[in-house]
ZADRENKE-656090 format. One record per residue (C-alpha): residue number from 0; residue in three letters; x, z, y. Coordinates in steps of 0.2 Angstrom, whole numbers. Example, Ala and Ser with C-alpha at 12.3 -4.5 7.8 and 13.67 -1.06 7.14 Angstrom:
2
- 0, Ala, 62, 39, -22
- 1, Ser, 68, 36, -5
This chain:
228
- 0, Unk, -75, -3, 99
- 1, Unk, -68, 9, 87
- 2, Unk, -62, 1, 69
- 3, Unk, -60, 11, 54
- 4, Unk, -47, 3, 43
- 5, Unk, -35, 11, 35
- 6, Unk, -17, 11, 41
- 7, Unk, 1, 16, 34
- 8, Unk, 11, 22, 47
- 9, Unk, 25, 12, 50
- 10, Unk, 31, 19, 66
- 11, Unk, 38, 36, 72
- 12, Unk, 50, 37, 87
- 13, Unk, 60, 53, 90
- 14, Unk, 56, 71, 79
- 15, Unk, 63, 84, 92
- 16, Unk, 58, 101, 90
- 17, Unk, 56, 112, 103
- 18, Unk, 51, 131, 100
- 19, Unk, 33, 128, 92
- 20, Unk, 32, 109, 97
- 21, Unk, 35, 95, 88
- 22, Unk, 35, 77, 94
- 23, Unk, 29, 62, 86
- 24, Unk, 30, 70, 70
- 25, Unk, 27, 61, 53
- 26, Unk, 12, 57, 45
- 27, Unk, 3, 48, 31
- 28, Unk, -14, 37, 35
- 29, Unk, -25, 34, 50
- 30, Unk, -40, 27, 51
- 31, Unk, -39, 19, 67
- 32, Unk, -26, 5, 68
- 33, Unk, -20, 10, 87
- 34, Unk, -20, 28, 85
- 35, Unk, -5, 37, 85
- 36, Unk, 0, 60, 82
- 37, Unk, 10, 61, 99
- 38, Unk, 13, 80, 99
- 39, Unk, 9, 97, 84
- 40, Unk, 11, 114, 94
- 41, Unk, 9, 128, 87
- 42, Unk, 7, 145, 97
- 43, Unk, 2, 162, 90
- 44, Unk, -17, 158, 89
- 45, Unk, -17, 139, 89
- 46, Unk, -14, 123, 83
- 47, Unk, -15, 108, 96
- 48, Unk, -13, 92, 92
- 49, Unk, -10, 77, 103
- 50, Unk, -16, 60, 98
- 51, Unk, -15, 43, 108
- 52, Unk, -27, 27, 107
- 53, Unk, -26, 12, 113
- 54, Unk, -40, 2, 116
- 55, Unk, -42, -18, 111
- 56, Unk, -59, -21, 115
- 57, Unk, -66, -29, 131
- 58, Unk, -82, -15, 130
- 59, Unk, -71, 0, 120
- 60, Unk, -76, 16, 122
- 61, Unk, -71, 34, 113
- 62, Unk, -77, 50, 110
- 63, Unk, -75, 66, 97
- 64, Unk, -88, 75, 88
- 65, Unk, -87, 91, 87
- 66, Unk, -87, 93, 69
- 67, Unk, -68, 90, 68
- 68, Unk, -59, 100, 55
- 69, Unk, -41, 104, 52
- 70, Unk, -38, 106, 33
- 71, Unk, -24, 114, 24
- 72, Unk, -15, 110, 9
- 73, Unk, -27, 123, -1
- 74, Unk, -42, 113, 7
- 75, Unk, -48, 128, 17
- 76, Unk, -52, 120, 35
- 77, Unk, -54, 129, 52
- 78, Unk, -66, 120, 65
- 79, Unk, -61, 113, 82
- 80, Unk, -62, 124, 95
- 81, Unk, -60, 115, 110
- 82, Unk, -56, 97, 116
- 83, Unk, -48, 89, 131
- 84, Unk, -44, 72, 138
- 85, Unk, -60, 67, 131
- 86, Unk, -81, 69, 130
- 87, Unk, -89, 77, 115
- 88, Unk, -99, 62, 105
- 89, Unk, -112, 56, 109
- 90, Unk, -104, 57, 128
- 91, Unk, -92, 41, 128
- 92, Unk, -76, 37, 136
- 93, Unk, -76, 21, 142
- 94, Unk, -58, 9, 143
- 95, Unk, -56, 2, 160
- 96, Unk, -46, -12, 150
- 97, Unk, -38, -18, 136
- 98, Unk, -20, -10, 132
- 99, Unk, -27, 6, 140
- 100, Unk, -20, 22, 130
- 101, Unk, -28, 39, 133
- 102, Unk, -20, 55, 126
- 103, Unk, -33, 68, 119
- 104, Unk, -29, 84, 114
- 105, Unk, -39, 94, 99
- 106, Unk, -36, 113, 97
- 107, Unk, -41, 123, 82
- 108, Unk, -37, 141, 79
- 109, Unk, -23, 145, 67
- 110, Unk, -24, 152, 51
- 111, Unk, -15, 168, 46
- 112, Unk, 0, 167, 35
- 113, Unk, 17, 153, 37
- 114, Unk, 14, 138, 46
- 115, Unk, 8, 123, 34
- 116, Unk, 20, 112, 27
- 117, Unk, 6, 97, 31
- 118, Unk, -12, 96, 35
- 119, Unk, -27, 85, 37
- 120, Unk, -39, 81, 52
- 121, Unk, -55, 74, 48
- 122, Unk, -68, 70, 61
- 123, Unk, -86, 70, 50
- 124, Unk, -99, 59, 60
- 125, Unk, -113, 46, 57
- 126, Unk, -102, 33, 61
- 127, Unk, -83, 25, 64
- 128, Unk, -77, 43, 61
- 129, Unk, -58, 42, 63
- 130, Unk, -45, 53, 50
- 131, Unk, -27, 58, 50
- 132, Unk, -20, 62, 34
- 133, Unk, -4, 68, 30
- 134, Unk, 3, 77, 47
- 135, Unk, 21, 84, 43
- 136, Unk, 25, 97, 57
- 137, Unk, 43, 96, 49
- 138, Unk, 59, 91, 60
- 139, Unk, 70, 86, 46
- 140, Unk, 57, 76, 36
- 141, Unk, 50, 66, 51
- 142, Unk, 68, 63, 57
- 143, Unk, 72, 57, 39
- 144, Unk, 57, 47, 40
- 145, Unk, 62, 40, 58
- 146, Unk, 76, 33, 50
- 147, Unk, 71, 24, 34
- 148, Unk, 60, 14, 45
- 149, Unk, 73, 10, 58
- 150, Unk, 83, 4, 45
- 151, Unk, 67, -8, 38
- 152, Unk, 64, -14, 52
- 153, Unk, 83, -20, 55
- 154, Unk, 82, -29, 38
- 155, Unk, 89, -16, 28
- 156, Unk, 74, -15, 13
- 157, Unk, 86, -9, 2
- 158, Unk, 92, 6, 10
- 159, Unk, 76, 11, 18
- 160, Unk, 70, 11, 2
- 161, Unk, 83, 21, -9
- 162, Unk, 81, 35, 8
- 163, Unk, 62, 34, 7
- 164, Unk, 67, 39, -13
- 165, Unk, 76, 53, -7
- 166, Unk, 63, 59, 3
- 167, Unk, 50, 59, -10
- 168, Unk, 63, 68, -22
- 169, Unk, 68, 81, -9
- 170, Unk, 49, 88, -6
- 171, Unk, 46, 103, -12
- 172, Unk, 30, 99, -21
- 173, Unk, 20, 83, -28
- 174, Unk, 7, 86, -20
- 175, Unk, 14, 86, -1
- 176, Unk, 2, 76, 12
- 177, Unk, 13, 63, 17
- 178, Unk, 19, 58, -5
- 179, Unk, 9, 46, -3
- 180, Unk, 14, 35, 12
- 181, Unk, 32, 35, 2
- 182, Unk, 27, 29, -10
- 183, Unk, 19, 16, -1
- 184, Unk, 33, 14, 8
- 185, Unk, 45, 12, -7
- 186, Unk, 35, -1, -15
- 187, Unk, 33, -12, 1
- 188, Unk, 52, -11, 1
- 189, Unk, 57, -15, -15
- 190, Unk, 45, -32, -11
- 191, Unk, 56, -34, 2
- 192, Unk, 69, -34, -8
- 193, Unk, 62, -45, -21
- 194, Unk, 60, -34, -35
- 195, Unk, 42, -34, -41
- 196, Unk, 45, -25, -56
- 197, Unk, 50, -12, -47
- 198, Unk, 37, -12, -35
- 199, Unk, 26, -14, -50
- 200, Unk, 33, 2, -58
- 201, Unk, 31, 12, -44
- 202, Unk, 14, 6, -39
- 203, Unk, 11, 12, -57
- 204, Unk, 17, 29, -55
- 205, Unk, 7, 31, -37
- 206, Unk, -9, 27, -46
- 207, Unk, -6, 41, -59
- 208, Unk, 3, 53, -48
- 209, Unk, -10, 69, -40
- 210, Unk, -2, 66, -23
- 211, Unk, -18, 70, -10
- 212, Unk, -27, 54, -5
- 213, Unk, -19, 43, -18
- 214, Unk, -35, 32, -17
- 215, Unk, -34, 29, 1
- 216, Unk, -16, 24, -2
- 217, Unk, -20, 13, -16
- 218, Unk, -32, 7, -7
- 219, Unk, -21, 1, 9
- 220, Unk, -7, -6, -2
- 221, Unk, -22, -17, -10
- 222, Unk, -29, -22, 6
- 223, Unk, -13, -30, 12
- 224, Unk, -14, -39, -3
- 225, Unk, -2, -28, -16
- 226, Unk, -9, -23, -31
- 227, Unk, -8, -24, -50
């Protein structure tokens, strides 16, 4: 069945960059717990994105509706224009068994000007609508990124989280899509660390910050049980 709980990414493998194509690249939220941005490619008229779901149910099954909307920084949105690897909604996919991962693809048309320094997908359905927030289509911050968590996950809270600092410092705007899963990330490892006063304090200043979707990630830090 498809879940909608939202979920701070934790994991990114490699960010490598090649022409217009970025791989695994960093990002904020997603709704569904086993859905993960594979690819971003950008050609002159398009944007493809590669997602992967796994599927943990004995009956799962997937689709897309084909109200699903890239949206920039501005807000503005473009519509998808095509999708493969899967049926439009209400056709279904059905899993074969549980572990299975299928790749899809979405394509939307670009929009004129400089690539976007992030962007939004937003799937808008009746029901278990799945959302991406925060894409990053940026090598050095996903490979940035890729390394804080390596070093939280080998026990290092401490210096995950003062590069996780230095990653929120070095954006070039509040306001950048994936602000808020450092944040998020920053408080989870000064808890790590022991210091709840800074976690506190931190937690303070992501609740009044204007970073995109800062209910969604105050939300999530509450629904694993932090919160103030």
């Amino acid at each position: 069945m498809r879940h909608t709980i939202f979920l701070l990414c934790m994991l990114i493998s490699s960010a490598v960059l090649n022409s217009q194509s970025l791989v695994n690249p960093a990002y904020g939220l997603v709704s569904h717990e086993t859905m993960t941005v594979k690819v971003v490619e950008f050609t002159e008229d398009n944007i493809k994105v590669v997602l992967e779901v796994e599927n943990r149910a004995a009956d799962g099954y997937f689709c897309v509706d084909r109200n699903t909307y890239l949206i920039m920084p501005d807000g503005n949105r473009t519509g998808m224009i095509r999708l493969e690897g899967l049926p439009y909604c209400p056709d279904l996919y059905r899993f074969k068994r549980i572990g299975e991962k299928l790749s899809f693809s979405l394509i939307f048309s670009r929009p004129a000007g400089n690539l976007p320094a992030w962007f939004d997908i937003v799937e808008e359905c009746s029901d278990n609508c799945f959302s991406v927030y925060g894409i990053t289509p940026d090598r050095e911050i996903s490979t940035e990124i890729e390394r804080a968590y390596e070093m939280a996950e080998s026990g290092m809270p401490a210096e995950a989280g003062t590069l996780f600092r230095k990653i929120l410092a070095g954006l070039k705007e509040e306001n950048h899509g994936i602000s808020g899963s450092l944040y998020s990330n920053i408080i989870i490892m000064y808890l790590r660390e022991g210091d709840e006063n800074s976690a506190r304090e931190w937690f303070t200043r992501l609740q009044g910050s204007k970073v995109p979707g800062v209910e969604l990630y105050v939300a999530n830090l509450a629904a694993r049980g932090i919160r103030w």
